[in-house]
N, C-alpha and C positions, 0 to 999 in steps of 0.2 A: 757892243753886244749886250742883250740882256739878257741876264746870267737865267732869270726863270724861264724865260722862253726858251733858250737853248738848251734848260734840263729838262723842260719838256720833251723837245726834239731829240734828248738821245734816248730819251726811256723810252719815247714812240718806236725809236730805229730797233733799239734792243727788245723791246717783246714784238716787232711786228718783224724781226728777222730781216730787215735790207731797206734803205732810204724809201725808195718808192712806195712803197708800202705805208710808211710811217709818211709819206708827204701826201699821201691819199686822205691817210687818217686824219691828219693837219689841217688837211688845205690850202698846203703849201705846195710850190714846185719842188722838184726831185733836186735841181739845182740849188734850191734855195736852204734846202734840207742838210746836203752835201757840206753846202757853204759856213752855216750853222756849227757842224761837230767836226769842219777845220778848223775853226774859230776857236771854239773849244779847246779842243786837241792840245792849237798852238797857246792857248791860256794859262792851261794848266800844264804845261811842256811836258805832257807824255800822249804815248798811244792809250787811244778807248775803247777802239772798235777794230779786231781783224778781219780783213776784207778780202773776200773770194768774188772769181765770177759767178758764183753762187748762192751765197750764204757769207751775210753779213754776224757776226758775234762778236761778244767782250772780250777785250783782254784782264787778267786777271785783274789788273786797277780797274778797267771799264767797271767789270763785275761790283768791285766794293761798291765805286762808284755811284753805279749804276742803284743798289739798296740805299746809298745814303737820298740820292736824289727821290728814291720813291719817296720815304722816309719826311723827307726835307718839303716836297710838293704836297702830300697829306696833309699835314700839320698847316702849312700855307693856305691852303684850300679849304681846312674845316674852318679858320680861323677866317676869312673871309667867311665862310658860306653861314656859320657862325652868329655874324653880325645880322645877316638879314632871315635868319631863317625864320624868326618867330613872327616876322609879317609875312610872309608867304605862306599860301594858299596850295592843295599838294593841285595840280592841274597838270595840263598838256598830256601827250598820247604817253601810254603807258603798254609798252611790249613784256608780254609772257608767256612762258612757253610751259606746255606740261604734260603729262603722258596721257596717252587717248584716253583709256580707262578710268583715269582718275581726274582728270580735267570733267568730264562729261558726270561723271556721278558726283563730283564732290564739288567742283569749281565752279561749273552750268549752273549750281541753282544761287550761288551765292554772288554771283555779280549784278544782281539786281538789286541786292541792300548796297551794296560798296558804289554802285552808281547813284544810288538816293541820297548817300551822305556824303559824296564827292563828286559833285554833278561835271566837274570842270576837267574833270581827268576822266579823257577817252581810251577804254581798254580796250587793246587788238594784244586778241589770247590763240597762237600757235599750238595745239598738239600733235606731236608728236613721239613715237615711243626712239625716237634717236637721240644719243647723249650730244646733243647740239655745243657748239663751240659758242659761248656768251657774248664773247668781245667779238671774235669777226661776224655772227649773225645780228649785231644789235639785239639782245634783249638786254629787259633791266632786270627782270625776275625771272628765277627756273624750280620750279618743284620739282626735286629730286627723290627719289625714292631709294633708296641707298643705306646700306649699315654705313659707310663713311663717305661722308662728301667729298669735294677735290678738297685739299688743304689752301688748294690755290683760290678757291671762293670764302667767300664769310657766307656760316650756314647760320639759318633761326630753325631749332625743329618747332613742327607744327603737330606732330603726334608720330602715332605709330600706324604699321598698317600690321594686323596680324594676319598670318597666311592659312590656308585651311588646305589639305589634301581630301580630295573629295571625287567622286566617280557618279554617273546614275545609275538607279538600282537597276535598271535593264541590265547595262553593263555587268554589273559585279555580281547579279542572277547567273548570267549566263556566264562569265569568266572565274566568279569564286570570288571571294571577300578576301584579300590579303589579310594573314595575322601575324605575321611580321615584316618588318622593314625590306629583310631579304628578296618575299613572296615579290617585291613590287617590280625587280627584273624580268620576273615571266610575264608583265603583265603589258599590255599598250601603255604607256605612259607620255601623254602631251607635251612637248615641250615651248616654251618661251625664247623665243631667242635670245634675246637678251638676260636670261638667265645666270646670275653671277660664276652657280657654281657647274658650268655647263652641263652636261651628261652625268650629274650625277645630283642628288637630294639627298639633303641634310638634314634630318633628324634627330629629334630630343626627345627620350622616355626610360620606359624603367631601366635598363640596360645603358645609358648615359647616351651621349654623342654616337650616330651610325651613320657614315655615310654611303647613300646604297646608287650605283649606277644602273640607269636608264634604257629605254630605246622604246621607240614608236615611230608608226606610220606617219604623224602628223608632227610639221614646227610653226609657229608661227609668231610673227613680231608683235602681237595683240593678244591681250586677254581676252576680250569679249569673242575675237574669232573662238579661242580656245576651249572657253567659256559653251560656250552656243557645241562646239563639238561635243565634248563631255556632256552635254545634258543630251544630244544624239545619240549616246552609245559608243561613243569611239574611244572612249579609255579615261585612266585618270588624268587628272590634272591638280598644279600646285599652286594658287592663285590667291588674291589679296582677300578678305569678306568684303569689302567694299563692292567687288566685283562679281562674287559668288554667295552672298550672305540672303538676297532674296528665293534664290532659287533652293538654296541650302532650305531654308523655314517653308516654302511651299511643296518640300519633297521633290524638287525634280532632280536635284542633286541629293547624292548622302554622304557624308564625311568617309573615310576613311581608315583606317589605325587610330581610331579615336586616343585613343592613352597613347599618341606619340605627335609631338607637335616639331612643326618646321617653325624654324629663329625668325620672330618680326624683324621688320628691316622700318627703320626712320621715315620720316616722310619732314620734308628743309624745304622752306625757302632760303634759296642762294641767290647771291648777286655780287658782283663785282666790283664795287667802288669803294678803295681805299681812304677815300676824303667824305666829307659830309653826305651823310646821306640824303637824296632827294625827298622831299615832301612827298611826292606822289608813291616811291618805293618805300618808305617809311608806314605810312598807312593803310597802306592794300596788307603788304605784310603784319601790321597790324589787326587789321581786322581781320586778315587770314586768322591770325594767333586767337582772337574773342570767337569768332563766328565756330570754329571747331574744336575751343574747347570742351 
């Protein structure tokens, strides 16, 4: 048996939750798989894995186990990956995913430098505003937008996004100009579904920290839906400047509670690889990092 390939095959089983899975991920058969973390098992003369008809997991030695082996394959893999990195070239297809809104205003314009100085690396860029699962959809990079990433990714922040409460003046003509935080319950208020702090908005001004709850006609999983409402007339909204900053400066939108501001939230590149990082995620997230400073 060889002991790396076999610590391969149990940290597959263990984060992929049951052999099949983990022999998909491999490329191995389910039998072959099986065969493997009996091998194991009987090597090290204990149990690793408790096994239902359902749901494969560690036993608690699995578990240590299971941390040393990640541990023990990184280290392995950077060290290999290591030696040849400094002749490799970052290329091959390069998967990312990122939220409509931000992908289209801020990513759109910049893949065409990242393609001129890395002609070899074909990017296919996913948006979506769904917090997508990394390892089972195959991506290699995800921009996150988030006060805190998963702890389970390695984030790089790439900046901030600051958010603006803002209405158009039809609107706030006709409904009243909110002068405090409270005003904003009587009012239509847009919501994001994906909004952290759901039915309700967080506020910072003279008065300190106010958290004031919501309610409107309108949700929707997009900004720019939102966006395009609010300049309609249909209420406020709490949204990035990246996505409200032109309409803000041409007057179709107008701020808000001005002397009361909502918490920027991070804007990460994440990804997933605990061993050497690939050339081709290394320098996309690099020149993410230069192109928006």
């Amino acid at each position: 048996m060889d002991t790396l390939d076999a610590m391969r095959v149990f940290v597959a089983v263990v984060e992929r939750n049951g052999f099949s899975a983990a022999a998909q991920a491999l490329d191995l058969s389910t039998a072959g798989v099986t065969r493997q973390i009996a091998a194991l098992e009987k090597r090290l003369s204990t149990r690793l894995l408790n096994r239902t008809t359902r749901r494969v997991s560690p036993t608690s030695t699995g578990a240590a186990y299971y941390a040393e082996c990640v541990r023990l394959l990184a280290e392995f893999d950077a060290l290999e990956a290591g030696i040849s990195a400094q002749a490799l070239e970052p290329s091959g297809r390069l998967r990312i995913n990122a939220p409509v809104s931000y992908g289209i205003a801020r990513l759109g314009p910049l893949l065409a430098g990242y393609r001129a100085r890395y002609p070899q690396v074909e990017l296919d860029l996913s948006l979506s505003d769904r917090l997508v699962d990394m390892v089972e959809e195959g991506y290699d990079v995800a921009i996150r937008i988030t006060r805190q990433p998963s702890p389970a990714l390695i984030a790089r922040k790439l900046g901030d996004a600051q958010i603006s409460l803002c209405a158009a003046p039809s609107y706030l003509d006709a409904h009243g100009r909110p002068q405090q935080p409270e005003d904003l319950s009587a009012h239509e208020c847009l919501s994001y579904s994906y909004w952290a702090g759901g039915d309700a908005w967080q506020l910072h001004g003279p008065r300190g920290e106010v958290s004031v709850p919501v309610h409107g006609g309108v949700r929707a999983n997009n900004g720019d839906v939102l966006r395009e409402a609010a300049i309609a007339g249909m209420g406020i909204i709490v949204q990035p400047d990246f996505l409200v900053a032109e309409a803000l400066a041409d007057g179709r939108l107008e701020r808000v509670l001005p002397e009361w501001q909502v918490p920027g939230i991070g804007i990460h590149a994440v990804y997933t690889s605990r061993s050497h990082l690939a050339p081709k995620v290394r320098s996309f997230i690099d020149y993410l990092v230069d192109a928006l400073a």
